[in-house]
N, C-alpha and C positions, 0 to 999 in steps of 0.2 A: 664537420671540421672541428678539431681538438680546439679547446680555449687554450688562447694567449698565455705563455710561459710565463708572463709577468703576474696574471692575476691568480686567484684561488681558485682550486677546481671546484667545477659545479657540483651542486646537489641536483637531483632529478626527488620532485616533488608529485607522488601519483596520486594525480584524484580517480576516485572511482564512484560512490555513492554517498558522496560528498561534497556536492557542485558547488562550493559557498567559500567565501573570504573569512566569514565572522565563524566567531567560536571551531575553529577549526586546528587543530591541536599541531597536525602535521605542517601545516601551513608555518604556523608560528614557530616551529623547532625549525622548519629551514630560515626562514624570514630574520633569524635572529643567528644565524650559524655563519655571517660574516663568510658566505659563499655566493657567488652568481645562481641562482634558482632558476630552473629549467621544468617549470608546468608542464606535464602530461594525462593525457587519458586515452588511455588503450584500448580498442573494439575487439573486447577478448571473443571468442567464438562464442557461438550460443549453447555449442554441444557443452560448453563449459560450464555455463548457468551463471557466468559473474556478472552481465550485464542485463540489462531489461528484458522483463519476464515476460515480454510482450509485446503485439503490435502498436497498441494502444500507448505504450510508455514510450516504445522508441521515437514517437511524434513528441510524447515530452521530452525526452532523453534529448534530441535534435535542437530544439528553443532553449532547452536549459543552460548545453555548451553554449549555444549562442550567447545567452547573457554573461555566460562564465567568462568567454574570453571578451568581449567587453567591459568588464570587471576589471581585470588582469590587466588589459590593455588601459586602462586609470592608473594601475600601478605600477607602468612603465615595463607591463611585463606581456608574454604570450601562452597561448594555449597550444604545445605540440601536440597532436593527433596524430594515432599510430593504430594500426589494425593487424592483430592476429592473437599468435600465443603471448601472455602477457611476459613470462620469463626470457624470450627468443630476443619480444621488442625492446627490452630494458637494455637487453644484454648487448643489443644494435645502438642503444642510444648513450650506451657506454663508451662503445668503443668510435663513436661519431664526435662524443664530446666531452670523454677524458672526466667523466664525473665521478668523482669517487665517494659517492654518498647517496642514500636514498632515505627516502620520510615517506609514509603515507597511516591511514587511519583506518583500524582495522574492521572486517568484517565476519559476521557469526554467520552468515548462511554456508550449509556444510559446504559447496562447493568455493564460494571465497576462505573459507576457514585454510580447507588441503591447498590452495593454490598460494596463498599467504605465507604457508608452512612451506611448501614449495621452494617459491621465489626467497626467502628468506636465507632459509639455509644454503643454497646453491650461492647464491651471493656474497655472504658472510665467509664459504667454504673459499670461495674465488677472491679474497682480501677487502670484501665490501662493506662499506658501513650502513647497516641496513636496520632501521628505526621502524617501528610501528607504534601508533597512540591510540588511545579509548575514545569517545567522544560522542559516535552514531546512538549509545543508549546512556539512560543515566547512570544502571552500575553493569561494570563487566557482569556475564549472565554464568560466571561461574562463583558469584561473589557471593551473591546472598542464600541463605540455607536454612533447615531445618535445625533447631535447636540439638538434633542428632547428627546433624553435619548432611543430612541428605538434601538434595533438590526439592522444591515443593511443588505440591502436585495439584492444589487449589489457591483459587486465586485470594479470598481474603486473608488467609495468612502471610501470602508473599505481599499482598498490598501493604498489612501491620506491619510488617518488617522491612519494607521502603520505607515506609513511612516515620520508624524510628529509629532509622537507619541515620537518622538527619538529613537536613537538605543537602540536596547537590551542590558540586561544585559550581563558582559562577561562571560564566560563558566570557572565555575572553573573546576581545573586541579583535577587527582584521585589522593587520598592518596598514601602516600609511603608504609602503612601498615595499618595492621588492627589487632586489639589485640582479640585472639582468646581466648574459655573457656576453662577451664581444661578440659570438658569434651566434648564429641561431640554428640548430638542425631544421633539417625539412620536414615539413609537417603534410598531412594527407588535407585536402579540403572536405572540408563537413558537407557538402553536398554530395559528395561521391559516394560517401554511403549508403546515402538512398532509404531513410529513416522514414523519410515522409511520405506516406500514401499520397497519389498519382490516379491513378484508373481503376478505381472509381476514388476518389479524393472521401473517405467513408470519415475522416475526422475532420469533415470540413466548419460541423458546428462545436467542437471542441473549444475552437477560441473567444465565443459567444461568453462561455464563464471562466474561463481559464489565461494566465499570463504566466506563462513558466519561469525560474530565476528568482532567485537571491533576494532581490530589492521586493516583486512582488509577493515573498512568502512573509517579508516581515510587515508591507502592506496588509496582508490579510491577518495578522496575527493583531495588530493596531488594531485595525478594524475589526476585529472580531473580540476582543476587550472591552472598546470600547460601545460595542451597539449589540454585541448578541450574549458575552455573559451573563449579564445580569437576567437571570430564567431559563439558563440553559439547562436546569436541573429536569425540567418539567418541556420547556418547549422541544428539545434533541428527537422528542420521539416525533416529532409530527414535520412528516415533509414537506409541507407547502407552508412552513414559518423557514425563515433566514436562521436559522438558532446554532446550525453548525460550521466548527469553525473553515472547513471545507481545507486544513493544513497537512492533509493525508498524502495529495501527490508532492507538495513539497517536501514532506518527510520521509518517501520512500527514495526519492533520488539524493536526499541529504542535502538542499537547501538551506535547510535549518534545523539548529540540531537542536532535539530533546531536552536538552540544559537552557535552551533560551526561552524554548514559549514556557518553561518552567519556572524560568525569571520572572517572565511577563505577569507571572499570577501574585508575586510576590506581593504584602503590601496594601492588597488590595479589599481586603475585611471593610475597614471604613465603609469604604464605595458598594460592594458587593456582599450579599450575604455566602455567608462561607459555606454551605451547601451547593452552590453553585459551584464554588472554587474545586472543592473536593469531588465533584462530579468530575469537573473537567481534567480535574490532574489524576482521577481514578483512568480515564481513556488512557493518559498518558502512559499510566500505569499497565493494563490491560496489553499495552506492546509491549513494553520488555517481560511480560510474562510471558507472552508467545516466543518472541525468542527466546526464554528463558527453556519453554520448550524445545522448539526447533532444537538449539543448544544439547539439548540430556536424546533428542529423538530424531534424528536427523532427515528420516524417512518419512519426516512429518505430513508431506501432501504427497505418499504416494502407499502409505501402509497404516492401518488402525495403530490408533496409542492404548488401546484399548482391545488385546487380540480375539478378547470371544466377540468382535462383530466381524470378525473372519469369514463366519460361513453364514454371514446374513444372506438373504435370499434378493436379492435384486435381479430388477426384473432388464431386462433389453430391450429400449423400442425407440428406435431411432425418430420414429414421425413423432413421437409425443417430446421426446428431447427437443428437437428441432423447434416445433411449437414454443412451448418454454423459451426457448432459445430469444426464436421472433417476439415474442410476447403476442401469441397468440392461442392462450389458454381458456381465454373467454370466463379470467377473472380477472378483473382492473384493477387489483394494485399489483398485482402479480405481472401482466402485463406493461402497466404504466412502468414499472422499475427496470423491466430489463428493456423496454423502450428508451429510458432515461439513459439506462448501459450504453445503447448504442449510439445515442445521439452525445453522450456527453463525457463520456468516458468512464463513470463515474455514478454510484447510485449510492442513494438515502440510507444510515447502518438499519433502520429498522425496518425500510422495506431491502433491506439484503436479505432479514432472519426471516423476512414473510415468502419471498422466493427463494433461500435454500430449503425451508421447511418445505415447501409444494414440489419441489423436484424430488427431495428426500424421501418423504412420509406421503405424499398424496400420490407421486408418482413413484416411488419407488426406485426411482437411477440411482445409481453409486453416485455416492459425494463428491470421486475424486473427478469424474467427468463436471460437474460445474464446477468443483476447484479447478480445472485447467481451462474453462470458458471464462470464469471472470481473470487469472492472470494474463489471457491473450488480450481482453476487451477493455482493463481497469487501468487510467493512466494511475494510479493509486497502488496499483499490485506491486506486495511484500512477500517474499517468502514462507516469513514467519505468520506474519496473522491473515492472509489469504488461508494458509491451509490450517492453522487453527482454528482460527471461524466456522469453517466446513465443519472439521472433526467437532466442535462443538456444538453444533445443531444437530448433527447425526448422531450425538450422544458417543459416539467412540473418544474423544479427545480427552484431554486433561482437567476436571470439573467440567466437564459437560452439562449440557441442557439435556435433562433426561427422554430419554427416546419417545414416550406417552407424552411430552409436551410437544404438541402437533397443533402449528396456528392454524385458525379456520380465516382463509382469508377474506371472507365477504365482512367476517366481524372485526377484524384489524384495521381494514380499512376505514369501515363505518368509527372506531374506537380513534384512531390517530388518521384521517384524513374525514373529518364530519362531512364537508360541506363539498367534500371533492374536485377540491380546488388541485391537488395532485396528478389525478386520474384525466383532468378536465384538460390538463397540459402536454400529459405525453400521450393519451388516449383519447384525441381530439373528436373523431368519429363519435364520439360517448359525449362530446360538450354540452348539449342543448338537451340531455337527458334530467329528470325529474333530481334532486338529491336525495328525496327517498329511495331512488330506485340506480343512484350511480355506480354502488358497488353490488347489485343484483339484479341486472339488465334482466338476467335470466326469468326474474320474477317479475317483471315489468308487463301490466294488463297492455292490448294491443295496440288500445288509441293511445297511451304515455306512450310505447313506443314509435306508434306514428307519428305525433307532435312533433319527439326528436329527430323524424328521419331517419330511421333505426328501421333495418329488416333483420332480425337479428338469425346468423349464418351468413348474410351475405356482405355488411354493413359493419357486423363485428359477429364475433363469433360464438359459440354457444359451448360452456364449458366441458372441456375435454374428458373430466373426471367428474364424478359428483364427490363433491368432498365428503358428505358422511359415508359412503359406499368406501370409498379410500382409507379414508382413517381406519376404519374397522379393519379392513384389509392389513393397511400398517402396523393396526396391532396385534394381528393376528400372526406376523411376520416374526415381529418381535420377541413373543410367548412363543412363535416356533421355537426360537434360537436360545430360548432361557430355558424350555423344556432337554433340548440339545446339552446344555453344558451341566 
C-alpha cells in the first residue's frame, strides 16, 4: 500500500552488510531526510554472491536480523524482509510504497560492486533518487596509492600511507529515532528462510562463544580494550590465552564498523603501551589491504595474484583432504584447529597459517579448495581476506609469505601452545597425554602412551604425512615451477 497523500514519500533504507544503527552513513542520510524510512534487507540469491558466503554465516546472518529488527523496533521502526533479485525486490517495494528514494552503504566485493552498479543506474535511469555511502572500510580502496598513482602491492607501505593519511573520520552515533510510514509493506518471516541448520543442528555449540548483534559487538569491543589489549602484541599468537579480540564475525556482516573499534583505540597510550595499539590497528589495517586487493583483483579466491603458480603441480586426493578436513591428520594443532572450525565456527589466526601451511606445502591441495572449506564453515568469512589469506600462505598473493616458509607443525605448536592447553580442548582424546609428548603423540614411548589411554591409530591417529618427507617434496615442487618459468 502507497503512503498517505498527506505525508512525504518514503525512503527505502537497504541494509546489507551492515546490520548496525551506529556509525552507519546510510542510516543517518535517511534518518535526517525528513521522510517516513522504510528498513530492508533483501535474500539476494547466492548464485549472486551478495549475501553470506556460507553455511556457517547464515546461522549468524539469521541472529544478527534478529537483533537488527529489535533495534529498529526501539526506534519505532521495522525490518522488511524481501527475498530474490535485489533490483526486481526494490522495484516491488517501490511501486508497494510510492518511495521515492533510496540510501544504502556501499560494498567492494566484485559481485556487490556490478549489482550496486546495477541497481543504481536502473533507478536513477527510472527517476530514482538513489544515494550510496562509504563506511564498511576506513578509506575507499580506490583511495590510497602509490606515490606513482599506482595501487600497492605490499602491505607496509600501504600501512605508511594509512597511517599518514591521518585518522579516520569519527563514527557517528545512531539516531534516536526514525520516522516510520503510515503504512507498512509485507515483510517475509525470517524463519522461512531456513538460515538455521536443523538435522543434524551442526552449530549447535556456536552459541557457547558467540551473540550475534550490534549491542554485543560493542560488548566485545569494551571487553576486549579493556582486559585483553594491554599484551596483545605478544599474547595474539598463542591460542589458549583470551588476547584476541574475537570482532571478526561482527565485522564481516557490518555490526561494527571499522571507524569505531578505531575510535576505541584512541587515547589510550597512557593506559596501554603503544605497541600493542599499533598491533591491533595493523589487523585493522591488514583488511582493507585485502580489499584493497580484492578491489585491483577481483578473481581474488578463485585465480593466482601471482600468475607463474599457474602451472604449480598439486597433487588430488580426496582422503587426505577429507582428513584435514576432520582434523584427522594425526598432528594436533593442525587437528585441534579445524576441530575448533567445526565446533565453533571460527579458528585462532595463527593456528589458521599452521593448517593452510599443511594442506598447501605438506599436502600439496590447491589453496582454493580450503579457501572454499573455510567460507562454508567460518561465521567470520570475508571475501576479501578469506581468499587473501589463502593466496598469502601459498605464496601467490600480493606480498606473500614466500613459498619455502613451510610451518613444521609439531614445532608451532610446541612454540605458541607450550603446555597444550589448546590441543587439550578440541583434541580431547590427546587430554591425559604427557606435555612433552602433546604435539608428538607420534614420538610418545608405549607406557606414556598407555598412562594416557592412547592406542595411537585407533585412539587418535597416526600422521598422514611425515612432515620432513613433504616439505622436501613441497620444495621440490616449487624449484619445479621456478625451473619452468
Amino acid at each position: 500500500m502507497r503512503s498517505s497523500q498527506n505525508e512525504p514519500k518514503p525512503i527505502l533504507l537497504w541494509f546489507r552488510k551492515d546490520l548496525r544503527l551506529d556509525d552507519n552513513h546510510a542510516l543517518q542520510a535517511a534518518a535526517i531526510s525528513a521522510r517516513p524510512v522504510i528498513p530492508v534487507y533483501i535474500r539476494e540469491p547466492e548464485a549472486n554472491g551478495c549475501g553470506p558466503l556460507g553455511a556457517a554465516q547464515e546461522w549468524w546472518l539469521h541472529h544478527s536480523l534478529t537483533a537488527l529488527q529489535d533495534s529498529l523496533h526501539e526506534l519505532g521502526s521495522k525490518l522488511v524482509l524481501r527475498k530474490g533479485d535485489a533490483l526486481a525486490a526494490i522495484e516491488k517495494l517501490i511501486e508497494e510504497t510510492g518511495a521515492e528514494a533510496i540510501a544504502w552503504n556501499r560494498r567492494y566485493d566484485p559481485a556487490g560492486i556490478a549489482m550496486d552498479i546495477q541497481v543504481k543506474k536502473a533507478l536513477r535511469d527510472a527517476g530514482m533518487e538513489a544515494n550510496s555511502f562509504a563506511g564498511q572500510l576506513l578509506h575507499e580502496p580506490s583511495r590510497l596509492r602509490t606515490g606513482t598513482g599506482t595501487p600497492y602491492k605490499t602491505y607496509t607501505p600501504f600501512w605508511r600511507a594509512l597511517e599518514q593519511s591521518g585518522e579516520p573520520p569519527f563514527p557517528v552515533d545512531a539516531p534516536a529515532k526514525l520516522d516510520a510510514p503510515s503504512h507498512w509493506p509485507q515483510s517475509d518471516s525470517l524463519g522461512s528462510w531456513s538460515l538455521l541448520p536443523t538435522k543434524p543442528n551442526w552449530a549447535s555449540s556456536f552459541a557457547d562463544i558467540w551473540t550475534p548483534g550490534e549491542a554485543a559487538a560493542r560488548e566485545r569491543l569494551d571487553d576486549f580494550i579493556e582486559a585483553a589489549l594491554d599484551g596483545y602484541a605478544v599474547d595474539r599468537d598463542f591460542p589458549d590465552r583470551p588476547a584476541t579480540s574475537l570482532l571478526s564475525p561482527h565485522l564481516a556482516l557490518g555490526e561494527i564498523s571499522p571507524a569505531r573499534i578505531w575510535h576505541a583505540t584512541r587515547g589510550l597510550p597512557e593506559k596501554i603501551p603503544t605497541d600493542n595499539i599499533v598491533r591491533f590497528r595493523k589487523e585493522i589495517a591488514w583488511r582493507e589491504f585485502c580489499y584493497h586487493q580484492l578491489f585491483q583483483f577481483p578473481k581474488l579466491n578463485s585465480a593466482n595474484w601471482n600468475d607463474r603458480y599457474d602451472d604449480f603441480p598439486w597433487r588430488s586426493d580426496a582422503e587426505l583432504f577429507d582428513r584435514w578436513r576432520r582434523g584427522q591428520t594425526g598432528y594436533p594443532i593442525v587437528d585441534a584447529g579445524m576441530r575448533q572450525l567445526w565446533r565453533h565456527g571460527w579458528m585462532h589466526n595463527r593456528v589458521r597459517m599452521i593448517v593452510a601451511s599443511f594442506l598447501i606445502k605438506d599436502l600439496l591441495i590447491d589453496w582454493r579448495k580450503g579457501e572454499a572449506w573455510f567460507r562454508d564453515t567460518l561465521v567470520d568469512a570475508d571475501p576479501a581476506s578469506n581468499a587473501a589469506n589463502w593466496q598469502w600462505v601459498a605464496g601467490s598473493g600480493a606480498d606473500a609469505s614466500p613459498f619455502f616458509r613451510i610451518f613444521n607443525p609439531v614445532l608451532q605448536g610446541e612454540k605458541f601452545d607450550p603446555d597444550g592447553g589448546y590441543v587439550r580442548t578440541f583434541v580431547p582424546e590427546l587430554a591425559d597425554l604427557d606435555s612433552k609428548y602433546i604435539h608428538r603423540p607420534f614420538e610418545a614411548p608405549e607406557n606414556v602412551l598407555q598412562r594416557a589411554g592412547i592406542t595411537l591409530g585407533e585412539h587418535y591417529p597416526l600422521p598422514i604425512v611425515d612432515h620432513a618427507v613433504a616439505r622436501r617434496r613441497a620444495l621440490d615442487a616449487h624449484a619445479s615451477l621456478r625451473n619452468e618459468t
